[in-house]
Backbone as a chain_set.jsonl record, in Angstrom:
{"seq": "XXXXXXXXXXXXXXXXXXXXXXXXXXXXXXXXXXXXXXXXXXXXXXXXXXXXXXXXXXXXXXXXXXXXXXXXXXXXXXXXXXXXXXXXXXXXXXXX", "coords": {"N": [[0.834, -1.18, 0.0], [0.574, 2.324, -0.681], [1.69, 5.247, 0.572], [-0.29, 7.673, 1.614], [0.19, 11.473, 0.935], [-0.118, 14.487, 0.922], [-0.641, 17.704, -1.571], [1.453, 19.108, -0.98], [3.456, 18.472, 0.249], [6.918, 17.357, 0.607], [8.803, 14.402, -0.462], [11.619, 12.549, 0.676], [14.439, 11.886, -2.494], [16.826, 10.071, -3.336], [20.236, 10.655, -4.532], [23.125, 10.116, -5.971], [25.975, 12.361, -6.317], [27.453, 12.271, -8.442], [25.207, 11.876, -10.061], [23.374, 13.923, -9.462], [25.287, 16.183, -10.498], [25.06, 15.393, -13.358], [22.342, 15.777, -14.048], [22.177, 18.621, -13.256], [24.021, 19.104, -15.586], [23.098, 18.288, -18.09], [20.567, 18.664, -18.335], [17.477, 20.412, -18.887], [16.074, 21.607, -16.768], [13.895, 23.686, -14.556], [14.959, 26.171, -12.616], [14.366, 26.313, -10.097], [13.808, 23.652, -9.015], [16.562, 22.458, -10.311], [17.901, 24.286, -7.77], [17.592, 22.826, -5.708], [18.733, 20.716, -5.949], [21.125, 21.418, -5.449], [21.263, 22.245, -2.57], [20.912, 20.579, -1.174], [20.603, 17.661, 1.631], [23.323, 15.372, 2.692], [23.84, 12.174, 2.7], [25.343, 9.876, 3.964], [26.345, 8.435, 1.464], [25.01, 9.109, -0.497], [22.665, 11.866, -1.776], [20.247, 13.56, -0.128], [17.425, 14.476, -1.395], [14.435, 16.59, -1.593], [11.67, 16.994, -2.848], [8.202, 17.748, -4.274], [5.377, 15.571, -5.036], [5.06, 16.565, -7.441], [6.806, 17.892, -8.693], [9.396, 16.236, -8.747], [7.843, 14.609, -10.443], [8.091, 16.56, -13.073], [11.001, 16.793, -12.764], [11.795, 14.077, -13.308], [10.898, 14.246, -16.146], [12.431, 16.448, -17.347], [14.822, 14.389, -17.006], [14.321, 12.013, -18.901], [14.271, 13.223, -21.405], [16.118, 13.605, -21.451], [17.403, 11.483, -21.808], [16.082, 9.711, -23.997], [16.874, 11.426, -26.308], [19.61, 10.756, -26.157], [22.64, 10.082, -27.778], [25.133, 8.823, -26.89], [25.857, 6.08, -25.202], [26.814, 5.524, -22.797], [25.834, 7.55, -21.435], [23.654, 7.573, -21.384], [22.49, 6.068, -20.016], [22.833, 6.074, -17.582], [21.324, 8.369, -17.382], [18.942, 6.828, -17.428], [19.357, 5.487, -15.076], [18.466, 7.162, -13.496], [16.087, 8.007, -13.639], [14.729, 5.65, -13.511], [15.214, 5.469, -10.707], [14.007, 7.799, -9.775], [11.469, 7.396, -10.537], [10.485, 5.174, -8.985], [10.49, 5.96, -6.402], [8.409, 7.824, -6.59], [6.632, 6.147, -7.13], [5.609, 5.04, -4.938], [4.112, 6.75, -3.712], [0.632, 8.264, -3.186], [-1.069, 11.216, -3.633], [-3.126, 12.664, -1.391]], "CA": [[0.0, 0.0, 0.0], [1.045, 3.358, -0.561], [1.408, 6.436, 1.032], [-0.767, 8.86, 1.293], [0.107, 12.601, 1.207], [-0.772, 16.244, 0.333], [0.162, 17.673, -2.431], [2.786, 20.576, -0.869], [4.619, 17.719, 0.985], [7.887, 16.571, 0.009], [9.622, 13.145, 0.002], [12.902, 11.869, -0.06], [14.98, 11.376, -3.388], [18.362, 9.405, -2.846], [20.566, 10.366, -5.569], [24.436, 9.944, -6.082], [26.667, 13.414, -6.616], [27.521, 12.082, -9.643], [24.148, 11.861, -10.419], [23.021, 15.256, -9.448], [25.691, 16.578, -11.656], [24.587, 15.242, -14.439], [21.093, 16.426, -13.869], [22.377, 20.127, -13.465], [24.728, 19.715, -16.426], [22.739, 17.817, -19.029], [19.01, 18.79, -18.314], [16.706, 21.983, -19.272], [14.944, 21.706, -15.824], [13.79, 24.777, -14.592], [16.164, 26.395, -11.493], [13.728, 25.781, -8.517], [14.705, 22.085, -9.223], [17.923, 22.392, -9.876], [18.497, 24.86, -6.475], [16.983, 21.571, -4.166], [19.644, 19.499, -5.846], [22.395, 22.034, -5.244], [21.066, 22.243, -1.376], [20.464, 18.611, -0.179], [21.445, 16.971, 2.528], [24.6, 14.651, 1.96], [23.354, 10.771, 3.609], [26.298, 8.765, 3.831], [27.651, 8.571, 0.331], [24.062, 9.833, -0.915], [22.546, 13.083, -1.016], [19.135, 13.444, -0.159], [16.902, 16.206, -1.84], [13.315, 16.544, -0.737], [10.76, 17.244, -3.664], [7.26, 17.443, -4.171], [5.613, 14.607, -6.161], [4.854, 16.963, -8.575], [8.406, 18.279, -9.336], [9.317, 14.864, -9.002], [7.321, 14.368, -11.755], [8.998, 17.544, -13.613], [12.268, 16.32, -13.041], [11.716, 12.905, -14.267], [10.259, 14.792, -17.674], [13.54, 16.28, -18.136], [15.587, 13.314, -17.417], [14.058, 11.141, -19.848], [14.436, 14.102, -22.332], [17.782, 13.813, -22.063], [17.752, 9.581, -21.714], [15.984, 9.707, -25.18], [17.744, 11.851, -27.029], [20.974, 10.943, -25.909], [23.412, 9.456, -28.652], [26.068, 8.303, -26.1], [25.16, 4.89, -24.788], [26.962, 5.111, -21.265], [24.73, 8.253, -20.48], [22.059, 7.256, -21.726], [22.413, 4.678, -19.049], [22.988, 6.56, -16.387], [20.126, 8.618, -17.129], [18.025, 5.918, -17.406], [19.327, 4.526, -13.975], [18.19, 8.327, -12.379], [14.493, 7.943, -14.229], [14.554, 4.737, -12.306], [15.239, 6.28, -8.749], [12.464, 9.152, -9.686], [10.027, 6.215, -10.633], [10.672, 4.068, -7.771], [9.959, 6.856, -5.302], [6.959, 8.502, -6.889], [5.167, 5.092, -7.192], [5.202, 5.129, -3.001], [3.441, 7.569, -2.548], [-0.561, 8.473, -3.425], [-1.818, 12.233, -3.242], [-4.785, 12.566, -1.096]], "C": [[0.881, 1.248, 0.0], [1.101, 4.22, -0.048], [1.088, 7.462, 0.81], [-0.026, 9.972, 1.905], [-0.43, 13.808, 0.405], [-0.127, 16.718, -0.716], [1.137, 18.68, -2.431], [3.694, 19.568, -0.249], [5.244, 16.83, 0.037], [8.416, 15.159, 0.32], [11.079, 13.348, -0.561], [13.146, 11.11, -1.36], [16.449, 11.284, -3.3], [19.34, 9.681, -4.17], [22.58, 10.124, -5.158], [24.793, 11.415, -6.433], [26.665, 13.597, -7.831], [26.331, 12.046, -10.767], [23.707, 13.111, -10.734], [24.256, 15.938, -10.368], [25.337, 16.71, -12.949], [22.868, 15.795, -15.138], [21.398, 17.627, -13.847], [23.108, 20.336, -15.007], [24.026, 19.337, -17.538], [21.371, 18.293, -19.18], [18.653, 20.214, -18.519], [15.899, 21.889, -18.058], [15.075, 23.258, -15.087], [15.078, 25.157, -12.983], [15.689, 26.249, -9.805], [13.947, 24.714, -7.942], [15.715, 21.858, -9.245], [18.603, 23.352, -8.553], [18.22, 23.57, -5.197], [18.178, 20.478, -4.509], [21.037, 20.226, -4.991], [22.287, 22.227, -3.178], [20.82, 21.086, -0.072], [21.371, 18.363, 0.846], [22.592, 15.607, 1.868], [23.867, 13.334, 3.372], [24.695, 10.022, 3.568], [27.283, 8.971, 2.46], [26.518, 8.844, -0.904], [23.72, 10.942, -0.849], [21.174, 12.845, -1.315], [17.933, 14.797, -0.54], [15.189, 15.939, -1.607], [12.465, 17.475, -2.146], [9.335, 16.948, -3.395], [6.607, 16.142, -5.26], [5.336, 15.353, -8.021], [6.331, 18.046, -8.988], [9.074, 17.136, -9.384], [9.2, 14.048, -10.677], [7.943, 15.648, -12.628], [10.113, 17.224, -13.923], [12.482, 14.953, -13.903], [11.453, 12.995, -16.055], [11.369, 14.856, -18.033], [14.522, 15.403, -18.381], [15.098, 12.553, -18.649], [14.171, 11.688, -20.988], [16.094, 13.882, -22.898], [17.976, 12.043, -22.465], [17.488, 9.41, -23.294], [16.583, 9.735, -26.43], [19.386, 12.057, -27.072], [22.018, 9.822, -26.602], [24.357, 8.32, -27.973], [25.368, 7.283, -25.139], [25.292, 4.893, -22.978], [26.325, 6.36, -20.452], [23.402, 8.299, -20.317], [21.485, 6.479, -20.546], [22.392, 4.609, -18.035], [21.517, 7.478, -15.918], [18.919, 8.097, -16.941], [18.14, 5.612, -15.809], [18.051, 6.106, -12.571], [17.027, 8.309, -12.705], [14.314, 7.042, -13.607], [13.963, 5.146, -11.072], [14.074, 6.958, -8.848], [11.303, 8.022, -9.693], [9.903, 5.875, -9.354], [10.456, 4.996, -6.287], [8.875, 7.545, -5.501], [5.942, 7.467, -7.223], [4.982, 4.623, -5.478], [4.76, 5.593, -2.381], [1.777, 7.894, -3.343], [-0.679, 9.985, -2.873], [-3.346, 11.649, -3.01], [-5.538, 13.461, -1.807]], "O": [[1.912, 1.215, 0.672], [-0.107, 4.432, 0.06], [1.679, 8.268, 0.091], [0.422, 9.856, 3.046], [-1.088, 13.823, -0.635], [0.99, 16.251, -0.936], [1.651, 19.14, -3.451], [4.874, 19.918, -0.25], [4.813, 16.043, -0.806], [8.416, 14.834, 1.508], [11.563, 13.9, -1.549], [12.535, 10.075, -1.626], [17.188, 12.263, -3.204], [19.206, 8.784, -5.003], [23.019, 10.007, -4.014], [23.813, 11.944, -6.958], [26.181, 14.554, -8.435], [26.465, 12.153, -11.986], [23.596, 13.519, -11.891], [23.649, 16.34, -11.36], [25.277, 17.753, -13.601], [22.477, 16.06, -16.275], [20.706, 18.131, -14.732], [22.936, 21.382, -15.633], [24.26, 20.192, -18.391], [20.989, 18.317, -20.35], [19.471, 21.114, -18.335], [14.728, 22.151, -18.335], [16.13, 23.892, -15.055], [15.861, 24.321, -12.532], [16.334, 26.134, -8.763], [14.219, 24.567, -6.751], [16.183, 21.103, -8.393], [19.797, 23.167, -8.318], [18.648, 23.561, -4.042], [18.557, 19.61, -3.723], [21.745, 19.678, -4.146], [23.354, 22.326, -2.572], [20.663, 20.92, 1.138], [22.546, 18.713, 0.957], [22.528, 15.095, 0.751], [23.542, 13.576, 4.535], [24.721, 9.442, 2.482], [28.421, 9.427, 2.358], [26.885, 8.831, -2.079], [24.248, 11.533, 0.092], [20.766, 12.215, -2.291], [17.783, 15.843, 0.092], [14.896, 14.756, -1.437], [12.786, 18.653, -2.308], [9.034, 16.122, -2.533], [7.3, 15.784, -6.211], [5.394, 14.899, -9.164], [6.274, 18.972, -9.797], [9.489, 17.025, -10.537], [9.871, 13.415, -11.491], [8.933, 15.004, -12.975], [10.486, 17.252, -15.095], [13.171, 14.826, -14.915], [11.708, 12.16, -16.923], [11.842, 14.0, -18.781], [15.121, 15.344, -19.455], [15.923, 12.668, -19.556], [14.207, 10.874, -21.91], [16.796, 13.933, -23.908], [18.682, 11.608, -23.375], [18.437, 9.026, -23.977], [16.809, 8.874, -27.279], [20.124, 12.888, -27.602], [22.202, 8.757, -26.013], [24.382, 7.155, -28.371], [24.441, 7.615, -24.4], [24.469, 4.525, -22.14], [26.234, 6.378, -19.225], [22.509, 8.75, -19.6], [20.304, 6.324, -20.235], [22.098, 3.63, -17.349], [20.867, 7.462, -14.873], [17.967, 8.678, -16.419], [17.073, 5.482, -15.21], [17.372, 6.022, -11.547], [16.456, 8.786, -11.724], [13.506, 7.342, -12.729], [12.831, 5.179, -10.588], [13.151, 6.745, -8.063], [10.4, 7.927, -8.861], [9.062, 6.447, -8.66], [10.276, 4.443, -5.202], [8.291, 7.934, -4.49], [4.766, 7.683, -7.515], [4.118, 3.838, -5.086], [4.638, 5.498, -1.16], [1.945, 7.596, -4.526], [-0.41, 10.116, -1.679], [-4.172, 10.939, -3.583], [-6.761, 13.482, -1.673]]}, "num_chains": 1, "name": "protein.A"}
């Protein structure tokens, strides 16, 4: 079962550095999104950035923008793995 919440509350998204890089350097997402990556908490050897599910959903748009149209196989691959992570946390949760 999923979790319900509201739709101003954020969840945790676990990404890698290396990750969030690539998301600031490769993506057209707007800068409200990219300022939550640049501000996250650092988890261990994660950093944890706190979105709503509907930027969530935003961000995932532009990743796959780039996953698509991206010639180069080993970023393609990477972006794919970060469209993953966004999936896999926005199917956990249900707006009430």
């Amino acid at each position: 079962m999923n979790k319900a919440i509201e739709e101003h509350e954020k969840v945790p998204l676990l990404l890698s550095k290396d990750q969030i890089d690539l998301i600031i350097k490769h993506t057209f997402a707007e800068d409200d999104l990219l300022d939550a990556l640049q501000v996250a908490e650092v988890v261990g050897r994660r950093v944890k950035v706190l979105f709503t599910l509907h930027d969530l959903e935003d961000l995932n748009g532009h990743v796959a923008a780039v996953a698509n149209h991206c010639e180069d196989r080993k970023l393609q691959n990477q972006f794919d793995a970060i469209y993953d992570a966004i999936q896999k946390v926005e199917l956990k949760y249900d707006l009430r």
